[in-house]
GUTORLO-962021 format. One line per field, with one value per residue (C-alpha): y, z, x. Coordinates in steps of 0.1 Angstrom, whole numbers, plus 2048, in hexadecimal, padded with zeros to 3 digits. Layout:
BEGIN
v	(Y_...);
w	(Z_...);
u	(X_...);
end
This chain:
BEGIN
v	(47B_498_4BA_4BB_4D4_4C6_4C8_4B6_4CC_4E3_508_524_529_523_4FD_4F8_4E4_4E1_4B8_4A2_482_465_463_441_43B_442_42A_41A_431_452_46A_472_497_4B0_4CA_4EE_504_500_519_521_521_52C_50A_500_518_50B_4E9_4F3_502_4E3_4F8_4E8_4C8_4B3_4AC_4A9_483_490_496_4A1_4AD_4CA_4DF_4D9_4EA_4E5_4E3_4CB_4B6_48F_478_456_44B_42B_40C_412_438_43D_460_46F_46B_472_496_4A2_4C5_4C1_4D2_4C5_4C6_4C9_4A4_49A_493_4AC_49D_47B_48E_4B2_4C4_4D4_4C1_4C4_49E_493_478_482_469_46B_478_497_4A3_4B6_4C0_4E5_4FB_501_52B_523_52C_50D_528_533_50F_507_525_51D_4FB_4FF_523_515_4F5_509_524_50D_4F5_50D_527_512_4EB_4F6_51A_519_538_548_562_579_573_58C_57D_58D_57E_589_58E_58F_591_56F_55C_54A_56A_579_54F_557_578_566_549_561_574_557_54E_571_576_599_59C_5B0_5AC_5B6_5C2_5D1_5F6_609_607_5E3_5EE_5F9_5DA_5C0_5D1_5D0_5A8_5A2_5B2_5C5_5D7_5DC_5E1_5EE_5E4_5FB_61A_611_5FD_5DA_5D5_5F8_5F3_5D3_5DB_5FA_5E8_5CC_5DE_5D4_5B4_5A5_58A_566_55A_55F_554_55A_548_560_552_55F_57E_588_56F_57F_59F_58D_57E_59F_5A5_585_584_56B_548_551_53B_542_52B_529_51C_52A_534_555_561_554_55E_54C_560_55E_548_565_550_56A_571_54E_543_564_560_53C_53D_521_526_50A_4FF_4F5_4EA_4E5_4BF_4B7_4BD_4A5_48B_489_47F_486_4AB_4A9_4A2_4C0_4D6_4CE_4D2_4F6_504_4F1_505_522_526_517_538_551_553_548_55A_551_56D_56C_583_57C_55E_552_537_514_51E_53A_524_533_558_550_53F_55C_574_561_563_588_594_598_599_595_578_557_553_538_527_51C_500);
w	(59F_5AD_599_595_57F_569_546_527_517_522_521_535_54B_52D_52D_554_54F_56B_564_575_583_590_5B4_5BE_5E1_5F5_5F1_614_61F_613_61E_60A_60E_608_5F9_60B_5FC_5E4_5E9_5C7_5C1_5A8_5A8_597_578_571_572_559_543_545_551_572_586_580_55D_557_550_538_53F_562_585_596_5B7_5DA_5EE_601_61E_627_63A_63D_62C_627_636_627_638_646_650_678_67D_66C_66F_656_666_668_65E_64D_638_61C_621_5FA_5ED_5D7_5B3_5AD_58F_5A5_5C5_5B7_5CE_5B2_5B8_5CE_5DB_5DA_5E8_5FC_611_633_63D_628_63D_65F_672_66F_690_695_695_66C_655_637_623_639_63C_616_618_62D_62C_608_616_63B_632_618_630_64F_63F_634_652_66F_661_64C_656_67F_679_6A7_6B2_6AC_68B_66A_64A_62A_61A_5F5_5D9_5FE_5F2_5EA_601_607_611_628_638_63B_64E_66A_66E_671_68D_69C_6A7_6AE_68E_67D_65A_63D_61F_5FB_5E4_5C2_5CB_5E9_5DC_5F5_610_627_61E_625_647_651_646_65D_64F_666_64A_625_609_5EA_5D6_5B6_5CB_5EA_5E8_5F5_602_617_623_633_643_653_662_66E_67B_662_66D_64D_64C_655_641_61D_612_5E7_5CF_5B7_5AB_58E_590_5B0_5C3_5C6_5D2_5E8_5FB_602_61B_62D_64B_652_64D_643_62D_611_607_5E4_5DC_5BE_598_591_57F_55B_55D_568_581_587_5A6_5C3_5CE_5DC_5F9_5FA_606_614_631_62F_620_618_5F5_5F5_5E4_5F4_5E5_600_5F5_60C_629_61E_612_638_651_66C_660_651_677_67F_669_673_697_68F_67A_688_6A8_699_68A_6AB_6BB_6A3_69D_678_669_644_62A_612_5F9_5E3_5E1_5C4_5BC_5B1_590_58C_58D_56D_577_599_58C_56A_58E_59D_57C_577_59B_5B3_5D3_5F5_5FF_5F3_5D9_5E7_5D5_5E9_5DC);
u	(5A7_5BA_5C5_5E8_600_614_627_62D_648_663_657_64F_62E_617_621_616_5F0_5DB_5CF_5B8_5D2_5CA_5DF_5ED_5EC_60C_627_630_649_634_61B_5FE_5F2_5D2_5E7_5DC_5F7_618_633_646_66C_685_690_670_66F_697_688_66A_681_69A_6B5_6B8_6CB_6AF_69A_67A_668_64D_631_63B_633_648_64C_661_648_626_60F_5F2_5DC_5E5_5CA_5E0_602_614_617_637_633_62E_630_617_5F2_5D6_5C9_5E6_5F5_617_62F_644_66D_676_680_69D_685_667_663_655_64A_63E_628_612_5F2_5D5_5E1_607_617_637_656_64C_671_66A_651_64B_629_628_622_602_60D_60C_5F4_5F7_607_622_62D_62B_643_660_671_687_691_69B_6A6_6BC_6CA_6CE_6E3_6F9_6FC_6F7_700_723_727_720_716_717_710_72D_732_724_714_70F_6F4_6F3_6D9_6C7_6A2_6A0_688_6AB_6B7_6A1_69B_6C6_6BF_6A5_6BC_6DD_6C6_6BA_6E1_6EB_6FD_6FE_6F1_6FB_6E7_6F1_6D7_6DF_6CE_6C2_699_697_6B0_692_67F_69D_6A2_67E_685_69F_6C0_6DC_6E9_6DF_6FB_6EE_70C_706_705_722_746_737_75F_763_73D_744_763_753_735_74D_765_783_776_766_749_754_735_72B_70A_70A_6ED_701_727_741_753_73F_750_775_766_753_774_784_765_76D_77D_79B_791_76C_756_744_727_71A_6FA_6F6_6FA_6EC_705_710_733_74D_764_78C_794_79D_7BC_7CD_7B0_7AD_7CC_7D7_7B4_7B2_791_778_761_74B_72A_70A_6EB_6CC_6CF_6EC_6D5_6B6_6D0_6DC_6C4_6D8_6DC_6B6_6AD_6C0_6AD_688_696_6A3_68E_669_673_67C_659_645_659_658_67C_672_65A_653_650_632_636_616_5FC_5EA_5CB_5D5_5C6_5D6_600_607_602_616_634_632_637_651_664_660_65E_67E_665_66E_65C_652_636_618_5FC_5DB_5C6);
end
C-alpha cells in the first residue's frame, strides 16, 4: 500500500484525499518510482474542477510532475535501473499516470535521469515548464540569437522557463506583466525588459527597445482581444505562439497586421512535443544539458509537506508567484 491523492468528485482543494492504494507493479514498458517530490501545475486544478482537455475517471489520480528514486522497471524497460534518480516528463493522461502518490508507475519514454546538480525538488520542478517553453521557442519558433521575445503574463513558471531558454540562445526578452510591483523580480529571473502594460503603451515600449524593429516571437498563455495588440509589436513575418486560454473573451481576428507582416498566429499545447519522439529526444537533450550547466535554473517559489496538498494547490490557486509550487513526500 502506498499514499496517493486522489478524488471522487469534482470540487475545489477540499475534495483532494490523501488514500492508502494498493500500487500494481509497473506494466512492461513503465517505471515504477519512490516519489521524492511533486511539482504542482495550473493544469491540475482545471482538471480537478473538470474544466480541462482531459476528464476525470472517478475516483481519480492527478498531477504531470515529479522526482524519484527507481525501485522497479518493466520487463521491457532498458534504460533505467532501480537506484536511480529520475524525473517525470508530464504524460499525455494524469488521470492513469498521476504523480500524486508516494509510489507511481510512469512510461519509461517519459522519463529522464536528473543531473546530479538537482535537488529532487528542483527536478520535480522543471520538465512541464521546459518541455512547454522549448517546444515552442526553440522546436517551432527557432528562436537565435538576434531575435526579441515578449513573453506575456511573464510570471508564470512558463514564463520565467521562456526567459532562461530565450537567454540560453542569445535571444532578448521582454516580458509583460500587468504592473510595475514584479518588474524587479522578473528581471532578477531572467528578463531584458519588463512592460508593465497598465502603466506604459505595450506597442510604443516595444518599438523603442527594438529599435522600430518589433519582436519576431510572441509567447501568449493569454488570447482574445489581447491578441491584435499583440501583432502590432511584431516585427515582419514574426510568430506568435499561443498556448493558452486566460482570457474568456473572444477577440476580433487582427487581419490587417496579419497579412500586412506576414504573420504566423499559431497554437501550441506542450503535448505536441511528448507525442513526437523525435522532437521529445530533442527536448531532454536541450533542456538535461541546460540544467547539468546551469543555463536552466528552476524557480521554486514555495514548498509544502505531502500532507499538507490541499493547502499547496489552495496557494497555487490564489497566489500569482514567481516560481513553481513543489510538494516533498
Amino acid at each position: 500500500m502506498a499514499r496517493v491523492v486522489r478524488f471522487h468528485e469534482y470540487g475545489d482543494a477540499d475534495v483532494l484525499k490523501i488514500e492508502d492504494v494498493d500500487v500494481a507493479a509497473p506494466d512492461a514498458d513503465e517505471v515504477q518510482i519512490e516519489v521524492r517530490a511533486i511539482g504542482l501545475n495550473r493544469a491540475e486544478v482545471m482538471f480537478r474542477r473538470n474544466a480541462y482537455v482531459q476528464q476525470a475517471r472517478l475516483p481519480s489520480r492527478l498531477g504531470y510532475e515529479a522526482a524519484g528514486v527507481v525501485k522497479a522497471v518493466g520487463a521491457s524497460v532498458r534504460d533505467f535501473r532501480p537506484g536511480q534518480s529520475v524525473s517525470v516528463i508530464p504524460t499525455e493522461d494524469m488521470a492513469r499516470w498521476g504523480t500524486y502518490g508516494e509510489v507511481i508507475n510512469i512510461p519509461a519514454r517519459h522519463l529522464v535521469v536528473h543531473p546530479q546538480n538537482l535537488t529532487f525538488e528542483q527536478a520535480a520542478a522543471s520538465w512541464m515548464k521546459y518541455v512547454t517553453a522549448w517546444g515552442a521557442l526553440i522546436e517551432q519558433a527557432k528562436l537565435k540569437a538576434d531575435d526579441y521575445l515578449v513573453v506575456t503574463a511573464a510570471s508564470s513558471s512558463v514564463g520565467t522557463a521562456a526567459f532562461q531558454i530565450a537567454r540560453a540562445v542569445g535571444a532578448t526578452v521582454i516580458a509583460t506583466t500587468r504592473t510595475s510591483a514584479k518588474s524587479k523580480a522578473l528581471l532578477d529571473a531572467g528578463a531584458h525588459h519588463v512592460v508593465a502594460t497598465a502603466e506604459e503603451d505595450l506597442v510604443s515600449r516595444v518599438m523603442e527597445i527594438t529599435n522600430g524593429k518589433g519582436a519576431r516571437v510572441i509567447f501568449d498563455p493569454i488570447g482574445g482581444p489581447a491578441i491584435e495588440q499583440l501583432t502590432h509589436v511584431m516585427s515582419h513575418r514574426g510568430i506568435l505562439l499561443e498556448y493558452g486560454a486566460l482570457s474568456a473573451d473572444i477577440g476580433a481576428f487582427p487581419q490587417f497586421a496579419v497579412l500586412g507582416k506576414s504573420l504566423t498566429i499559431k497554437g501550441y499545447l506542450y503535448n505536441e512535443v511528448v507525442h513526437d519522439d523525435a522532437a521529445l529526444a530533442r527536448a531532454k537533450a536541450f533542456i538535461s544539458e541546460g540544467l547539468s550547466s546551469g543555463k536552466l535554473k528552476p524557480l521554486i517559489s514555495r514548498s509544502f509537506k505531502f500532507e499538507q496538498i490541499q493547502e499547496a494547490t489552495r496557494f497555487l490557486e490564489s497566489n500569482e508567484q514567481i516560481g513553481k509550487i513543489v510538494v516533498t513526500v
